[in-house]
C-alpha positions in Angstrom: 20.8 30.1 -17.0 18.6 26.5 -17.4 16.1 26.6 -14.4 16.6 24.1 -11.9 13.7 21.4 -11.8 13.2 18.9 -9.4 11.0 15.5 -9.4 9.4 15.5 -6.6 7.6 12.0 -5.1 4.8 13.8 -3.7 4.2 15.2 -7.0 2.9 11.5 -7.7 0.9 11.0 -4.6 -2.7 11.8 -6.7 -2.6 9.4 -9.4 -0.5 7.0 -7.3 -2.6 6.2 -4.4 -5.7 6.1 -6.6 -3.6 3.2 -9.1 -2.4 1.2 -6.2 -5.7 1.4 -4.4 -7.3 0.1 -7.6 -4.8 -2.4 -8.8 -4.8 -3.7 -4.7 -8.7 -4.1 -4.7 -8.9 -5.2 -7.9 -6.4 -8.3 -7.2 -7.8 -9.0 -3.6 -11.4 -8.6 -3.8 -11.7 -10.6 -7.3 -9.3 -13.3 -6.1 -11.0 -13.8 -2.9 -14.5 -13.5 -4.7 -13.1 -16.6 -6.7 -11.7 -18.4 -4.7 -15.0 -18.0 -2.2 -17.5 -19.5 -5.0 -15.0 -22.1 -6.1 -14.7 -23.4 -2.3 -18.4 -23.8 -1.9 -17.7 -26.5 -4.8 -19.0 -24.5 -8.1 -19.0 -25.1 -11.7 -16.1 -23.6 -13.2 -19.0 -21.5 -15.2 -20.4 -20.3 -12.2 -16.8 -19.3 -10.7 -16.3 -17.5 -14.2 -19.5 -15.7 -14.2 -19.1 -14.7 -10.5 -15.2 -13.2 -11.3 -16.3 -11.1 -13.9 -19.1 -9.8 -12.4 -17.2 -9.0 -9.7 -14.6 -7.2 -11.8 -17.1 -5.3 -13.8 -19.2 -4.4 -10.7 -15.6 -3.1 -8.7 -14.5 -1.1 -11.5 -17.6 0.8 -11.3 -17.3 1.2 -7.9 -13.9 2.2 -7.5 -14.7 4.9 -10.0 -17.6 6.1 -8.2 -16.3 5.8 -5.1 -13.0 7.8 -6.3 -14.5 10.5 -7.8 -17.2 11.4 -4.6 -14.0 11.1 -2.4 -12.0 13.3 -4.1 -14.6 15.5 -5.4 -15.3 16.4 -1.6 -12.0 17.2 -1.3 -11.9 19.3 -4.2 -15.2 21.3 -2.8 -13.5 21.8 0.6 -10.4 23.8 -1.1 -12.7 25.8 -3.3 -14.6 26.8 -0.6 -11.4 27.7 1.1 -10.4 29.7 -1.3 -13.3 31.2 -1.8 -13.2 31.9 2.3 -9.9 33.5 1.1 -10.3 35.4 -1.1 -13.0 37.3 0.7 -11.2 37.8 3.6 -8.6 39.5 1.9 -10.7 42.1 0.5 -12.5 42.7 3.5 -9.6 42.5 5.6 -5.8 43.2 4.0 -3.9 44.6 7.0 -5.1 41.3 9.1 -4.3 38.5 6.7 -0.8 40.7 6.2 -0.6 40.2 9.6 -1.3 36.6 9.8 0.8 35.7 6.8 3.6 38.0 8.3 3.1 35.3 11.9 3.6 32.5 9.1 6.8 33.3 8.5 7.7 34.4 12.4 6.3 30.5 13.3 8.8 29.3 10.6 11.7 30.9 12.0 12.4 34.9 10.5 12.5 37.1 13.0 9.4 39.9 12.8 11.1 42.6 10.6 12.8 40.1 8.3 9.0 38.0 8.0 6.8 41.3 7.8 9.2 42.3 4.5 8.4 39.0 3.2 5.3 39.2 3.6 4.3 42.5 1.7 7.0 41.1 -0.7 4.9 38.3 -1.6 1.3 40.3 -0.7 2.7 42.4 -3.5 3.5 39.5 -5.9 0.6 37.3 -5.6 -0.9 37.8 -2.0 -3.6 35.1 -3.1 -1.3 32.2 -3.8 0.8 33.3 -0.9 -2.2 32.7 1.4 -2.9 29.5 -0.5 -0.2 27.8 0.0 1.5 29.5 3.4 -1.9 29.7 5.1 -3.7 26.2 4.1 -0.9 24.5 2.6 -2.7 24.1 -0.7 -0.9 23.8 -4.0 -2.1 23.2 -7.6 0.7 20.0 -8.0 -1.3 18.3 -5.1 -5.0 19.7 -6.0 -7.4 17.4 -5.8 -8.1 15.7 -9.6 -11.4 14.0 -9.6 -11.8 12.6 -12.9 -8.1 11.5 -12.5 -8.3 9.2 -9.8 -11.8 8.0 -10.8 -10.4 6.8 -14.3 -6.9 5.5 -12.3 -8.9 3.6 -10.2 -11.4 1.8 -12.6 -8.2 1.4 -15.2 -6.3 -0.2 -12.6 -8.9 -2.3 -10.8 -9.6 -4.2 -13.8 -6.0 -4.7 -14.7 -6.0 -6.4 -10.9 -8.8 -7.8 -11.1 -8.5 -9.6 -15.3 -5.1 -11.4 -13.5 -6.9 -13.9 -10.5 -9.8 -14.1 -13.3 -7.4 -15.0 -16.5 -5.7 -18.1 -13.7 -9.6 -18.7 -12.9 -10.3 -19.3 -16.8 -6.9 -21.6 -17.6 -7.4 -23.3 -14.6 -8.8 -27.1 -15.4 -10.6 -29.1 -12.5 -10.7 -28.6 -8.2 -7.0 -26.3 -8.5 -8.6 -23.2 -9.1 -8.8 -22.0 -5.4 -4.7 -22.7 -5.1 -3.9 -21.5 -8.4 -5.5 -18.1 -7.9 -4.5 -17.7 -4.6 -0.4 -18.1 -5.4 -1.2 -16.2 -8.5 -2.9 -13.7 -6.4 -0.3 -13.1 -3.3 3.1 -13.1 -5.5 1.0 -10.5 -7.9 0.4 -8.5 -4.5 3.6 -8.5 -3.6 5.1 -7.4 -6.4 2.5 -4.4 -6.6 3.4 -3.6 -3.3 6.9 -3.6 -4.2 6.9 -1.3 -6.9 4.6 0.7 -5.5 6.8 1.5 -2.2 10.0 1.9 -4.7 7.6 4.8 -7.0 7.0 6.7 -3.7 10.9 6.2 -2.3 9.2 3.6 0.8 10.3 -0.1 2.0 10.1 -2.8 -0.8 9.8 -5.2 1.5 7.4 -3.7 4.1 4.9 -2.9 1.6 5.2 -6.4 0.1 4.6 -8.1 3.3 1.9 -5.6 4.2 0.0 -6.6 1.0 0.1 -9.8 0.7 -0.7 -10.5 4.4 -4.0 -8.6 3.8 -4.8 -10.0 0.5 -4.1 -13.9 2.3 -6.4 -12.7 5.1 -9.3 -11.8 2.8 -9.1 -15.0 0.6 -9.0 -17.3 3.6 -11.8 -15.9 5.2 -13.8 -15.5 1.8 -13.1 -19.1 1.6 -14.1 -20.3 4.9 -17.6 -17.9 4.0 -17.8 -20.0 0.7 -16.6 -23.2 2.3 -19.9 -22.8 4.7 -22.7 -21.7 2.5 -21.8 -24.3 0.3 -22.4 -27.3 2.9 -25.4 -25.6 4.5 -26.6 -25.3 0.8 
C-alpha cells in the first residue's frame, strides 16, 4: 500500500513568514525611504544613493535580525529537550504519568490513554514527550540560517522594485511613481501570500497596502519638513 501524504500549510509557515516579512519590508521601507528624500526636493542622485543604501543596509538587517530571532527560539527548544530528556531518566514512572494525563485531557478515557502511553514510551518515549508534551515537531523547528537567507533574499527583491521606478523615473514624478508602484506591488504580495497559507486575498491586500500608504505618507511629510527647515 502507497502511504498517504498530506501537504500541510503550516508546513510552510518557517520559510513563509520569513519571505513575506522580507519582501513587505523591503517594498515599504525602501519606497518610503525614497519617496522621503525625493519630497525634501533631492537630486535624483541623491534619491538613488539613498535607495540603495537603504536596500543594502535592510538586507543586512533583516538577516541579522532573522537569524538572532530565530536562533533564540531554536535555543529555547534545545534546552527543552534537554530539560526532557533528563527528566525522563530521572524520573520514568512520572512523565508516564503525565504523558498518560495528555491523552486523558484530549479525550481517552484513563485505561484506554495509560495503554497509549507505554505504547508510545515504548516506541520513542522521547519524541512522544516532544511533541505531546511541548508541542514541538521537527517540520516546524526553528531554521535559523533559513529564515536569515529568506529574509535578506526577499528584502532585496522588495526593495530593487520602488528603487528600479526610482532609477527610470525622469524629473519631480518620482515620489508618485514609486508610491503606485509600491502599493499595487503590496497588494499583490499580500495577495499571494494569504492564498500560500489558505487566508483572505483580499484582507491581506488591504491590510498591506494600508500600512505601506501609511509609512510613505508620513516618511514624506518627515522629508517634506527637513527639507524646508534645511
Amino acid at each position: 500500500m502507497i502511504p498517504h501524504r498530506e501537504a500541510h500549510r503550516t508546513e510552510r509557515i518557517g520559510w513563509l513568514r520569513a519571505a513575506v516579512l522580507g519582501a513587505n519590508d523591503g517594498i515599504v521601507s525602501t519606497a518610503s525611504l525614497v519617496v522621503g528624500i525625493a519630497a525634501a526636493e533631492s537630486a535624483r542622485s541623491t534619491i538613488l544613493l539613498g535607495g540603495a543604501a537603504g536596500m543594502a543596509a535592510g538586507a543586512m538587517s533583516m538577516a541579522a535580525g532573522e537569524y538572532v530571532s530565530v536562533s533564540s527560539q531554536s535555543d529555547t527548544e534545545r534546552a527543552d529537550r534537554a530539560r526532557e530528556e533528563k527528566e525522563l531518566a530521572e524520573q520514568p514512572e512520572s512523565e508516564l504519568d503525565e504523558l498518560t494525563q495528555i491523552y486523558v485531557g484530549r479525550g481517552l478515557d484513563r485505561t484506554l490513554a495509560r495503554q497509549v502511553a507505554e505504547q508510545m514510551t515504548r516506541h520513542d518515549v522521547l519524541g512522544a514527550h516532544l511533541r505531546d508534551e511541548l508541542g514541538q515537531s521537527t517540520r516546524l523547528a526553528a531554521r535559523p540560517v533559513q529564515a536569515a537567507l529568506t529574509s535578506a533574499v526577499t528584502f532585496a527583491m522588495g526593495a530593487a522594485l520602488p528603487l528600479g521606478v526610482a532609477a527610470l523615473t525622469a524629473g519631480s514624478n518620482v515620489s508618485v511613481n514609486v508610491s503606485i508602484a509600491s502599493l499595487v506591488s503590496l497588494a499583490v504580495l499580500g495577495s499571494v501570500s494569504a492564498r500560500a497559507g489558505g487566508a483572505s486575498a483580499v484582507r491581506a491586500a488591504l491590510r498591506v497596502t494600508f500600512w505601506g500608504a501609511l509609512a510613505m505618507v508620513l516618511t514624506a511629510l518627515v522629508g517634506r519638513l527637513v527639507g524646508t527647515v534645511l
